[in-house]
Each structure stands twice: as structure tokens, then as C-alpha cells.
N, C-alpha and C positions, 0 to 999 in steps of 0.2 A: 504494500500500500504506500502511498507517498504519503511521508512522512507529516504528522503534525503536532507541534511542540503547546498550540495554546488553541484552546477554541475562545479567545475571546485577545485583544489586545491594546495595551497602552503603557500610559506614563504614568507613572506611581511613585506619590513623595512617600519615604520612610522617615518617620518624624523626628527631629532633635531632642536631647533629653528634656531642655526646656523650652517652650513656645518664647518667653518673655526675651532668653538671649537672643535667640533669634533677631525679634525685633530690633532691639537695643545694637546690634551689629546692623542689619540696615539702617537705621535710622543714623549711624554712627557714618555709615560708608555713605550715604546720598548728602549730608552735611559737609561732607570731605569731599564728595565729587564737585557739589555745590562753590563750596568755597574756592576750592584750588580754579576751579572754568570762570569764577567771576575774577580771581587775582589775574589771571590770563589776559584780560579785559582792560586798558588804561583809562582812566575819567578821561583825557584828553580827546582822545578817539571818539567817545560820546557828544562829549559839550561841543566842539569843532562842526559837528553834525547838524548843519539849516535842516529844516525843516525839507525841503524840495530834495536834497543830496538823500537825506535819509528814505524819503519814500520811493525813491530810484535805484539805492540798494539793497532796500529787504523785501524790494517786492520779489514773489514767489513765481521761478521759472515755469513754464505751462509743460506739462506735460501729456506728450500726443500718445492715443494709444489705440491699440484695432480689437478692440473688444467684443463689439459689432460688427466686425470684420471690413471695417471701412475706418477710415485717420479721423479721430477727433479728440478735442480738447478734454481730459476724463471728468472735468466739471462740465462737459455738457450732455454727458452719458447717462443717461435717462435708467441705472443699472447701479445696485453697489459692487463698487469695482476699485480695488486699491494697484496701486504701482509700485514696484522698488526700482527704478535706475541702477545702473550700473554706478553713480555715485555711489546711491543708498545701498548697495554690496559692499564695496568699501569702507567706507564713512563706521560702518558696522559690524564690519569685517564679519560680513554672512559669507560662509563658505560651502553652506551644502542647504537643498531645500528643510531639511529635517529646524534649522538656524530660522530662515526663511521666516516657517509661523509662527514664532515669537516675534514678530515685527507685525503682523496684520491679525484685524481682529476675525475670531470665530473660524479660525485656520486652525488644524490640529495635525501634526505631521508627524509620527514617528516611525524611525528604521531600527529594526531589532532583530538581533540573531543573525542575518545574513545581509546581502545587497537584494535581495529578492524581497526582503519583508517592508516593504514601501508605502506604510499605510496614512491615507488622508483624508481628512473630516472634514468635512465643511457645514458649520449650523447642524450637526449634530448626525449628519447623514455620511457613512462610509465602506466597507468594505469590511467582507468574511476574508476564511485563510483559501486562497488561491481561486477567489471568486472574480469575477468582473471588474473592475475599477465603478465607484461613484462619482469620482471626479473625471474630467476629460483634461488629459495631458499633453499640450500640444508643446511642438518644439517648429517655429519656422513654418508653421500651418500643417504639420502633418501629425497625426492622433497617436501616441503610444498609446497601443491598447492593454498594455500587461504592467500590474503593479511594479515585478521586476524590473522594468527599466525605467522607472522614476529616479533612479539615486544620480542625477546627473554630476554633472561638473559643473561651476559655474564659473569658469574660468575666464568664457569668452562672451560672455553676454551683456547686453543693450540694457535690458528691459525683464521685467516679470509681472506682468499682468493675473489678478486673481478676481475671477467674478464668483461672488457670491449667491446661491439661487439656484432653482435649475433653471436652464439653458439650452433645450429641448427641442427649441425652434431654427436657430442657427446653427446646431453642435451637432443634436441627434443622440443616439446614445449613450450610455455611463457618462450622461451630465446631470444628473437627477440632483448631483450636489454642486456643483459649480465646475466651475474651468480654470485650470491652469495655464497661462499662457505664456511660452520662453522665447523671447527674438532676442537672438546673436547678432553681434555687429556683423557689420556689411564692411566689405573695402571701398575704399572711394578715389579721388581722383588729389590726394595726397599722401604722403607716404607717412607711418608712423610705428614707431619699434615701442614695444614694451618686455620689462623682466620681473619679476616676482618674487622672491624668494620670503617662506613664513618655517620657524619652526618653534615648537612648543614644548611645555613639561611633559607631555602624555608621550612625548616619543614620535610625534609626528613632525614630520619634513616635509614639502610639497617646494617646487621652482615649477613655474610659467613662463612662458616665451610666448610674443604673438610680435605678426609683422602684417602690416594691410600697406600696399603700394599699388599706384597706376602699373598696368604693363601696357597698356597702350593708349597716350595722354588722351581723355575726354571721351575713352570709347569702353575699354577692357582693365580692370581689374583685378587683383589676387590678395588673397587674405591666407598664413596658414598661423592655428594656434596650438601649441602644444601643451602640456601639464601633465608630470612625475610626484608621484606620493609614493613616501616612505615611512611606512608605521611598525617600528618594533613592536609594539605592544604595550602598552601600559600595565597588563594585569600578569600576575603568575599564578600557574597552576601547579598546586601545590601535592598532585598527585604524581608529577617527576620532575619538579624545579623548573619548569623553561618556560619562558616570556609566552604571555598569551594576548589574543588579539592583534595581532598581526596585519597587515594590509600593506600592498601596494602598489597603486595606478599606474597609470599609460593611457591616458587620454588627447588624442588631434584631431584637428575637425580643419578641412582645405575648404576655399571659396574661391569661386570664380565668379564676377557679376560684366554681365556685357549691355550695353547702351549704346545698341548702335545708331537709336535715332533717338530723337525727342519726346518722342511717344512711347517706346518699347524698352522695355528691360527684362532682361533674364537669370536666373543666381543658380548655380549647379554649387552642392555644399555635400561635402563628402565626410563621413564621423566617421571612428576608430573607438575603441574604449578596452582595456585587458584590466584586466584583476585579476588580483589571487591575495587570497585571505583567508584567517581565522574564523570559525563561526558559535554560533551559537553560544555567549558565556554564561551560560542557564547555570544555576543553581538554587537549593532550596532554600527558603524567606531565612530560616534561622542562621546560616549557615552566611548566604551574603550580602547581609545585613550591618553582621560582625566583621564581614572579611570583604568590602565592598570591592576589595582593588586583587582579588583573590577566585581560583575557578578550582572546582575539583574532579577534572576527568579522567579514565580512562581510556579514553579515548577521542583521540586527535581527530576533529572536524575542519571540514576545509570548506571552503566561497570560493569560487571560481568563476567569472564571468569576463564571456568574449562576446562584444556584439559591434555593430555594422550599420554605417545607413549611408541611406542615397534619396536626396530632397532637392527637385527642381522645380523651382517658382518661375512664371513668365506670367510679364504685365505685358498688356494694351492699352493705350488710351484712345478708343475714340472719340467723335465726334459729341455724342451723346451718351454715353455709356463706357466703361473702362470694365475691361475683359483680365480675368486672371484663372489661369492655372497651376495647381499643387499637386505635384508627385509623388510619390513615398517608398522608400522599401526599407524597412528595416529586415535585419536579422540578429536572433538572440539566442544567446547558450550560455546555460549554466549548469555550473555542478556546484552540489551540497549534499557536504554527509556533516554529521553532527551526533554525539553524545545526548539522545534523546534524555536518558535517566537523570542528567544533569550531577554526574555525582559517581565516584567510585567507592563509597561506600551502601548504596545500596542495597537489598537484597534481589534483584531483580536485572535485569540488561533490558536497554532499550536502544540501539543501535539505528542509523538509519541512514541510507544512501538513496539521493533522489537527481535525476539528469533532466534535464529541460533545453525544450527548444523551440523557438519561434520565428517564423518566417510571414512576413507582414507587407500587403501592396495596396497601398491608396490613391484614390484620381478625385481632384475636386477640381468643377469647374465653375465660375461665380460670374457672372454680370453687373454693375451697379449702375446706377445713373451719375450721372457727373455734373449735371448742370444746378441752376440756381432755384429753381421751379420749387411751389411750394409742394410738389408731389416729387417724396426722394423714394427709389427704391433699389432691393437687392433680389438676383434670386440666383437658386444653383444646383446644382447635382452633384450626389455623392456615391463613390462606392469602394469598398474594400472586401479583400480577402489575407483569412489567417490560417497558419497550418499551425496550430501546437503539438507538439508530442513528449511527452516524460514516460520515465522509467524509473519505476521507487523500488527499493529493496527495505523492507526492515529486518534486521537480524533480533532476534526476543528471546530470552530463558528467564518464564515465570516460576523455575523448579522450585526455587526456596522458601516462593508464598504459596506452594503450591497450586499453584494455575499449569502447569507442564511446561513444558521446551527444554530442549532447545529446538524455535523455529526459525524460518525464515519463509515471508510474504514479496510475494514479487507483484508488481501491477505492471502494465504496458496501456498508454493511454494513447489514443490518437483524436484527437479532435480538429473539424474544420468550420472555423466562423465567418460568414462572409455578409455583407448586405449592401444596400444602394437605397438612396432617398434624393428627393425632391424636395426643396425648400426655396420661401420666400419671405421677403418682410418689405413694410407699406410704412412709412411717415407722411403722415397728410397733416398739411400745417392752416387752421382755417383761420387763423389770425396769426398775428406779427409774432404773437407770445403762446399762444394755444395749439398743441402738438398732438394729432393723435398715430397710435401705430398698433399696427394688426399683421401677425405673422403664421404661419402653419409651415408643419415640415411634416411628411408622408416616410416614414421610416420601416422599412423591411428589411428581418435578420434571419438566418438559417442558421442553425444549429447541427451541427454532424458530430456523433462521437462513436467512436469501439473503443470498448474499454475493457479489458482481459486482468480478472486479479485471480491468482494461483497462489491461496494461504493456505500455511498448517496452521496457523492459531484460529482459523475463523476459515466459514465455509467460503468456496472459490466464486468468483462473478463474471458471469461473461453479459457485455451490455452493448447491441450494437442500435443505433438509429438518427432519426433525426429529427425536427420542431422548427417550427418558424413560428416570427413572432413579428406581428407589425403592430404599428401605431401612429395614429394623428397627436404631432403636439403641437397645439393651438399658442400665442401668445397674443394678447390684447393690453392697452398700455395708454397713459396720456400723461401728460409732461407742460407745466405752463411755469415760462419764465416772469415773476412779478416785476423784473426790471433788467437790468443787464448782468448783474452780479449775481443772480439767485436763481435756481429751479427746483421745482416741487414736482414730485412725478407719483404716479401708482401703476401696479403692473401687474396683469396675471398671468404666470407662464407655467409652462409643465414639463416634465422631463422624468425619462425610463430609464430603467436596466432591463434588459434582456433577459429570461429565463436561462436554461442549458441544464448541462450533465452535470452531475455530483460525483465526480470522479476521486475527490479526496477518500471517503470511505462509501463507496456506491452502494445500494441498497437495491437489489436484484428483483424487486417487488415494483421499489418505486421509484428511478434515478433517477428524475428531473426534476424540478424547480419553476417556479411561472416566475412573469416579468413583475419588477416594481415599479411604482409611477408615483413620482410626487407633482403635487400645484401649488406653488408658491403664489401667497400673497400679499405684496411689499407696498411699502409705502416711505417715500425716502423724500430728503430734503439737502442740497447743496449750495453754499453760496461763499462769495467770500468779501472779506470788508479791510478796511484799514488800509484802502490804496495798492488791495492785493498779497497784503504783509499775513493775513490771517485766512486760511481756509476751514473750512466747515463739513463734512461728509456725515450723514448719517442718516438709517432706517430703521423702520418697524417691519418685522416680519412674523410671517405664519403660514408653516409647510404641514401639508396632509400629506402625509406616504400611507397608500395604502401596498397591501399584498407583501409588505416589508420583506424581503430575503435574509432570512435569519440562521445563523450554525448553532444546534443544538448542543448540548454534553448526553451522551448517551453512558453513563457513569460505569453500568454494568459490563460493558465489552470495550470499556475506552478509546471510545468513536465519537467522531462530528459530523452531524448529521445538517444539510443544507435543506432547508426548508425553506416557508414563506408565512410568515406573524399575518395576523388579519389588520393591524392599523397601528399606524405611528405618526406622531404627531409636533412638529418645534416650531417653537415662537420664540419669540426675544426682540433685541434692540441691540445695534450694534452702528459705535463711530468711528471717525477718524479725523483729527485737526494736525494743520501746521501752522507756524505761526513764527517770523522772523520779525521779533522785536526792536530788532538792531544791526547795525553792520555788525557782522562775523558769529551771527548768533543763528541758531536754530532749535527749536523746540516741536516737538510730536507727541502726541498723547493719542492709543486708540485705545478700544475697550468693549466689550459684548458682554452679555447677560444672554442666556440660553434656555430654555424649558424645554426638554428634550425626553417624552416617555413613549412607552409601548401603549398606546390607547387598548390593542387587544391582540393577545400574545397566551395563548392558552399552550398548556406543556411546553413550557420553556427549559425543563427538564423531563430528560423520557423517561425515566424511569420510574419517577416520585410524582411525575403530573401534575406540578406545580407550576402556576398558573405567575407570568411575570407582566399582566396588567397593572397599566399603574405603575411601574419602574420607570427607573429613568437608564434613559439610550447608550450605550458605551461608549465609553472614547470623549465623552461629552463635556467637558468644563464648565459648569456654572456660571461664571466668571471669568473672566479675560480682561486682564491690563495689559498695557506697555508705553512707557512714557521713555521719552531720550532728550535730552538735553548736550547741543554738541556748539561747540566755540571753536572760534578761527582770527586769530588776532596777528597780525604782523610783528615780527623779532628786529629785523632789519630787513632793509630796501629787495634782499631776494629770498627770505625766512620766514617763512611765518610758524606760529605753534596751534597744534591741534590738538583740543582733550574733545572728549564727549565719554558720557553715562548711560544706561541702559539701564533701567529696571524692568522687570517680566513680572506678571502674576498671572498664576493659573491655578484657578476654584476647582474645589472638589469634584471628582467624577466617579465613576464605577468600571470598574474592569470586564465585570459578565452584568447579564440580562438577570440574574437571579441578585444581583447588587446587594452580592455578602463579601463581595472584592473592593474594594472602597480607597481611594486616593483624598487625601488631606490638603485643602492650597498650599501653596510653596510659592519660591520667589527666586528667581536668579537676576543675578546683577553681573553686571556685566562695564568695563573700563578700560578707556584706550588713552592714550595720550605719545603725540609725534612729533615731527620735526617738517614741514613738506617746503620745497621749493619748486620753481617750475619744472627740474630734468629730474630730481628724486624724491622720495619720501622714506622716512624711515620711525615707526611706531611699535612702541611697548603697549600691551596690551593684560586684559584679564578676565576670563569666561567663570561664570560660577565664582565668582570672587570671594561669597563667604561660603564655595564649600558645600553647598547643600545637597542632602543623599536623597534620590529620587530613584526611581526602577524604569527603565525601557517598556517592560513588561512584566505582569505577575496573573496567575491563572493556577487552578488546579485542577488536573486534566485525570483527578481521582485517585492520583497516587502522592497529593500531595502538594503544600502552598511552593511554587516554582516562579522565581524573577531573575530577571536582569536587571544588574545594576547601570546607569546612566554614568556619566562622564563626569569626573569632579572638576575642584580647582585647579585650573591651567594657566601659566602666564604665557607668553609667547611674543616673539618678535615678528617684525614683519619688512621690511625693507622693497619697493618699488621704484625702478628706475626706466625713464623715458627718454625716446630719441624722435 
């Protein structure tokens, strides 16, 4: 069977002896961040500041983005929709999505155990172990459809666009929770070198190289960027001494962009990516709690993943309309075996080796209008096909609790996913200020699986077929700006997951699963004041999901079983502000509040038929802060110094559907402070600053409370230089 370590997954703080120090150390370190950013600061630099000079400086750079899959301003995006820049990577030093959603509100992101466990939450709606994705993960317009290759690099990117919502109508499917959206820089028609080098306490190392230059002035292009990680390990495993946690990259992504006229452009962009790593540092709650920075296996699991892609964009513009094409092929392979029992002292083996692979081709083609008309539109066609295949092995000897073994379970999986849709969206403007907009997409999927499992601990499965699965998802919408600086919008849109096979543990009776659907209905308000110096983002929302796809714990034969819950339900409110008070200053505050339960969720345990109505959704934070405070003041005529602060808070959640797995808020801070000039930068930094023990993951899959512990206090350098 292919292996599974948790049927349920998150982030989980383990508490400090005392709540009060706690505080008393933030409250100690934001005072200190506080203080040292404003001595940074000279009165002169303030008072010297007219009035006209000042609102010329702080006003807040506009930020374009294709959300809607057309350019615009994201204060005019009728959507909650937050942006990171390629500054805002830096500035922050985000280096992996998992970084990411601690920056934006109602984002829930975390990777645990391998590079395949890639899990993302959006408003409370996410993802089983080796199900569909909820979110849609584009990179460059083309969809990763497999959790596994979300762990990107962020080496070479523009931009990170995150729409919150489902997105149903433009997307199509596993957008039921929102979009992830990654554009890479482009080369363009100057030339420019950058270097990188960052390493930290944990043992990590990574150097970056990228170089974008004309190769042929005003017409052709090239871009190549490379990036090397180097991870001893942080942890030891103290069942034979030797460093655990291991990792190390090999990531390059080539570009070519051609403009041979005025109207046409074309970007052929070529990815690479190798890994090889450590996996799974699973052990039991008591065990690395006490020994956070500590594993106890017998046996050495490995992460290994090699994957590939091929993305060609060509634009048109004509006369009335601008034509675009997006191409896609990914391929993906990995391997992971791992120390299921999480422990060599138990009485029991639980051993597991699992091989995967994916082969992925997309064609989208889009129309838009281009002109000034109060009638704007988009429409377009989509289709793709996916070939996945795994092979799990588990090796199990239950001799000593006497269950028998020694066995071994073999699975061989082949599935084929493919579909094609039609979609469209309407903005009809009846006044100067009054926007209305109506969209639909016509979505059809097919589903193919054989699925062959040959157990000695459990009867054998042979499953072979196939389902399809369509749907209309409708969105309806209106949007009025009360003056030039503000818009108020409401929106209804809807967005699916596809049903398929239950190939994790297939159930010979019953192995599929139906589709989920959620309808979002939001209510949002954007504006900004102060000459631009202050922005404002924020909504009301409320999502019906019904037919939920939910993984069961089957306790008695320790299995997870894919189903479908009858209703679930999230609301909340969630912001986001900026606001430059001053020359060299910047300040961010966002924040969400979440209601996220199972409306009707009957045997959420199969054995005991216990009923998880009325719970609250996994993975789910109550709560979400994140404020940052970051300063930039001049040293001398070519120096300037940079500090900034990061605080994080994330509210309690639950681990399972049965919500007897329970997470406590926590807080991570986070502190930079450099040196930058125009050709380099060089900055001391601090992740987890005071230290706080939190888990990746914690679950008991019936033998027992099992986590991972998260990343402690790290300091780390970081040094960039430009040509």
C-alpha cells in the first residue's frame, strides 16, 4: 500500500513551561526591534521633510497583477487578492512558500516529512494525504496539478499573487480554495547579473546566480537562473549518531523571450529541479518534545525528487482583442521511503517505500478585449492530461503485539486524469462608478484508475475503471467605486474538486469518492488615503462546501479511508494594510479571524461512529496576525542601513476532524538588520528568534501520539551582490 504517516495534518505549538515568559520575551524583543528601527531614523531626515517632498516619497508603488488573468492595478480587483514582490521576498527574506503564509492573511502552508507533503489552506478549505490539491498552483500560467511539486524555489521570481475564495470560473478545478499564483522574471532589453549567497545555524547553505541580457538588441532575449542548497542536517538521530535531515538542491530555470514586433511576444522557459534528502523526522509526542532537535530511527528514509518543465507563453495584440497562448509539460518523480514507526524502540516495524511519477500537458487559449468600451471581456478554452503512476511497498512485523508478520504489501497504481473547459467573464460598466460582472466556466474531468494491491496483512485489491465529472461554475459580482480612491464590491463564485480513486488504502466494495463544491460569498472593501501613503484591503466572507472530501481513521486495521462529509461551512473577516509614514519607513499589518466547522460529518471515525458535527475544520487557525515594521535610512552618500521586524501569530486549531489533536497560539518573530548599497547588500538576520517549539505535524494513526518537530532559533547571514 502507499504509505501513510498521518491521516490528518498541521502545525502544532508545544507549549513553554510558562505562558507569562513567553510574553514578557516578546514584549521584551518588539520594544528592542522598536527602539533600535527608530534610532536608525535621524530627526533631521524628518523635520527637512515639506510637506509636498514627503507625500512624493511615501506614496505606495502600485502594484500590477493578473489575477483575473488580464494587468491591473490589485486595488482595482474586485477579488481578495494579496501580492508579495520580489522586494517583499527579500525585504523578508521568504525563502520557501511554507515562509510565504506567514506574510498573508488566512494562508496556511505547511511541508512535513518529505518534499511531496505540500499542504495549503486557504479560509479553512485544503487537502487529504495524496488527494487533489484545493488550491490551484500556477507557475507562468501553467497549473501544477500535484501537491508534490508545490515546494518550489523562489529564487527567480517577480511576483506571488494569492487569491483568496474559490475561483471556479476563471481557474476550473482544485480552486475551491483559492489560487496561487508565481510569475518569474522575464529578461528584457538590459542586461543584469545577480549573486546570493545565505547560510544559517541549522546547517543550511544555498548561492544563487541569475543573469537576464539582450541577445538581440530590441528583439530576443535570455535569462538563465541557477540555485544550490546545502543542508547537513540540523537534527541527530540518536539510534547511530549521524546528522539527520539532510537536503540538497539543484535548481535552473533558462528563458528565452522574442518581440519581434510591437504586437507579439513569445517566452519559451525551460525548469530543472534535483533533490535528494532526508525524510520523515517523525517521532512520538513524548519522546520529541524532550529531544526536539533529536530522531530515533532504525531506519534511514530518503526524499528524492527529479522533475522537469516546459512553458510557452505567446501574446497577440490585436486590433480589438489580444490573443494568448499557454503550454505546459511538466514531469515528476519521486522517491520516499521512510521509518513509518517513527522510533526504534518500538515493539512493532512499520517500514515503507513509495515511487511516484507524473507526466502533465496543458493548452490554454484566452481572448480578451483591449479597448476602452464600457463592455470589457475575457473568454477561453482549457484542457489537460495527466498520467500518474506509484508503487508502495510496506515492509510490517506486528509479531510482538501480536497482530503476525512479518509482511510485506505491494500496491501498483496507474491513474489517468485529463479534462477541457470553456470559460468566460463579462464586466458591464452602467455608470462611471457602477461595475457589474457575470462569468461561467463549463468544466469536464475523467477519471481512469487500475489499481492492483497484493497484501499479506490485509486482503489483496484489484480496482480497475473510470468517472467523469462535470460542472457549471457560475460567478456573479458588482463593484462601485464611491470616488477614485475606494471600491466596495460583493461577489458570488463557486469552485470544485473533482471526485476519483482512493488508491491510498482502496476499499474493493467502494473506491471512489464524489466531487466537492464550494460558493463563496464575499463582501470586500479597498481604498487608500493619505496621498497614497496608506492602503486598506479587506472582506467578509462565507463558504458552503458541500459533499466535503474527507480521510477517515479506520483505527481497527490502521487505514484512511477517502470519503465525502455531507456539509462544511467558513466565515470570517480577513485584512491587509500598508502604510509609509515616512521617508525610509514601512509598516504592514494583516490579520483573519476564521469559523471553520463540519456542519454534517457523520462517522468521522469508522469504527466508534462518532459523529464530528459541529467540529471545527483542520488545519484551521482561528486567528491570524502579522505585522512588520521595516526602516531604511541613509549611512553615507552610497550606504544606507536596513532593520525591519516581523511578528507572526497563529490561533489555535485542530489537527483531526475528531478535534482531540489541539494546537495552542504561538508567535514567531522574526529580525533582520543590513548594510545595502547600490552593487551589494549584506544582512544579519533571525527566524524564531525566541525559540519557540511548534510541530510540522502531530496525529495518531492508533499506535500512538506521532509529530514533527518545526525549525527552531536560527540566525543566518545573507550577502547579495549586483552587476
Amino acid at each position: 500500500m502507499q504509505a501513510a504517516p498521518s491521516p490528518v495534518q498541521g502545525l502544532s505549538v508545544l507549549n513553554k513551561p510558562t505562558h507569562t515568559h513567553n510574553i514578557n520575551k516578546l514584549a521584551l524583543l518588539v520594544k528592542t526591534g522598536l527602539l533600535c528601527t527608530a534610532i536608525s531614523t535621524t530627526p533631521n531626515v524628518l523635520a527637512n521633510t515639506n510637506e509636498k517632498t514627503q507625500s512624493q516619497s511615501t506614496e505606495l508603488e502600485v502594484i500590477t497583477v493578473t489575477a483575473e488573468k488580464r494587468n491591473a492595478d490589485i486595488m482595482d480587483v474586485s477579488s481578495s487578492v494579496s501580492a508579495i514582490t520580489d522586494s517583499d521576498l527579500k525585504d523578508a527574506e521568504i525563502s520557501s512558500i511554507t515562509e510565504l503564509s506567514q506574510h498573508v492573511p488566512n494562508l496556511h502552508i505547511f511541508t512535513w516529512g518529505g518534499s511531496r507533503e505540500n499542504n495549503i489552506f486557504i479560509r479553512g478549505i485544503g487537502p487529504g494525504l495524496f488527494t487533489d490539491p484545493t488550491v490551484g498552483f500556477y507557475v507562468d500560467g501553467v497549473n501544477y496539478t500535484n501537491n508534490g511539486m508545490f515546494d518550489l524555489d523562489l529564487t527567480d521570481v517577480e511576483r506571488i499573487e494569492v487569491l483568496r475564495g474559490p475561483q471556479g470560473t476563471l481557474y476550473g478545478g482544485n480552486s475551491l480554495a483559492g489560487i496561487i499564483n508565481v510569475i518569474t522574471k522575464k529578461p528584457d532589453n538590459f542586461t543584469d547579473a545577480r549573486v546570493s549567497v545565505t547560510a544559517d545555524t541549522l546547517e543550511r547553505r544555498k548561492i544563487s546566480v541569475g543573469v537576464n541580457t539582450p541577445l538581440i538588441e530590441d528583439e530576443l532575449y535570455g535569462g538563465l537562473s541557477l540555485a544550490l542548497t546545502d543542508n547537513n542536517g540540523h537534527l541527530t538521530n540518536i539510534h547511530n549518531g549521524k546528522d539527520y535531515g539532510a537536503r540538497e538542491d539543484l535548481v535552473a530555470r533558462a528563458k528565452l523571450r522574442w518581440e519581434p514586433t510591437y504586437t507579439f511576444e513569445s517566452d519559451l522557459i525551460l525548469d530543472f529541479q534535483r533533490l535528494r534528502g532526508d525524510s520523515y523526522a517523525l517521532g512520538s509526542a513524548a519522546f520529541i518534545k524532550n529531544n526536539p532537535d533529536k530522531v530515533d530511527h532504525n531506519y534511514d528514509g530518503e526524499d528524492n525528487r527529479d522533475a522537469y518543465g516546459i512553458t510557452l507563453v505567446m501574446k497577440n495584440e490585436f486590433s480589438r482583442f489580444d490573443f494568448t497562448s499557454i503550454t505546459g509539460w511538466r514531469d515528476w518523480d519521486s522517491y520516499n521511503s521512510a521509518d513509518q514507526d517513527a522510533s526504534s524502540q518500538t515493539d512493532y516495524i512499520y517500514h515503507n517505500i513509495a515511487e511516484e511519477e507524473q507526466k502533465q500537458f496543458s493548452q490554454e487559449f484566452r481572448w480578451a478585449s483591449n479597448t476602452t468600451s464600457d463592455l470589457q471581456w475575457l473568454t477561453g478554452l482549457y484542457g489537460y492530461y495527466a498520467e500518474y503512476k506509484t508503487k508502495g511497498t510496506n515492509m510490517l512485523d506486528y509479531t510482538a503485539i501480536g497482530w503476525g508478520g512479518p509482511y510485506t504489501d505491494y500496491t501498483n497504481v496507474d491513474k489517468e486524469n485529463s479534462g477541457y473547459a470553456v470559460f468566460g467573464q463579462v464586466d458591464y460598466s452602467l455608470t462611471e462608478r457602477l461595475t457589474l460582472t457575470a462569468g461561467l466556466r463549463v468544466d469536464m474531468e475523467k477519471r481512469k484508475a487500475d489499481i492492483q494491491a497484493n497484501n499479506q496483512s490485509s486482503p489483496s485489491v484489484n480496482i480497475k475503471g473510470d468517472k467523469d465529472f462535470n460542472e457549471w461554475l457560475p460567478k456573479v459580482g458588482v463593484s462601485y467605486t464611491p470616488d477614485n480612491r475606494s471600491l466596495i464590491y460583493g461577489t458570488v463564485s463557486q469552485g470544485y474538486r473533482a471526485g476519483g480513486f482512493d488508491h491510498l488504502y482502496p476499499n474493493q466494495d467502494d473506491p471512489t469518492y464524489d466531487s466537492e463544491t464550494s460558493t463563496n460569498y464575499e463582501l470586500g472593501y479597498k481604498a487608500s488615503f493619505l496621498d497614497n501613503s496608506l492602503e486598506l484591503s479587506t472582506a467578509l466572507f462565507y463558504i458552503d462546501i458541500k459533499d466535503q472530501q474527507v480521510q477517515q481513521l479506520v483505527q481497527s486495521t490502521n487505514t484512511i479511508m477517502t470519503d465525502n462529509a455531507g456539509r462544511g461551512r467558513s466565515q470570517g473577516i480577513e485584512f491587509e494594510t500598508r502604510y509609509t509614514p515616512a521617508l525610509g519607513w514601512m509598516m504592514e499589518l494583516g490579520g483573519s479571524y476564521t469559523n471553520a466547522e463540519y456542519k454534517d460529518y457523520e462517522n468521522c471515525a469508522m469504527t466508534s461512529l462518532q459523529s464530528c458535527s459541529g467540529n471545527k475544520m483542520v488545519n484551521t487557525p482561528e486567528l491570524t496576525a502579522n505585522v512588520a515594521l521595516q526602516n531604511t535610512r541613509p549611512l553615507t552618500e552610497r550606504l544606507s542601513l536596513f532593520s525591519r521586524l516581523d511578528v507572526i501569530h497563529v490561533g489555535e486549531y485542530y489537527f483531526n476532524s475528531l478535534n482531540t489533536l489541539k494546537q495552542d497560539p504561538y508567535q514567531l518573530v522574526n529580525v533582520k538588520l543590513g548594510v545595502e548599497s547600490q552593487d551589494w547588500d549584506v544582512y544579519l538576520w533571525a527566524k524564531n528568534a525566541l525559540d519557540e517549539y511548534y510541530s510540522t505535524v502531530e496525529f495518531d494513526f492508533g499506535s500512538g501520539h506521532t509529530v514533527e518537530a518545526g525549525d527552531p532559533q536560527s540566525f543566518g547571514l545573507t550577502f547579495n551582490a549586483y552587476y
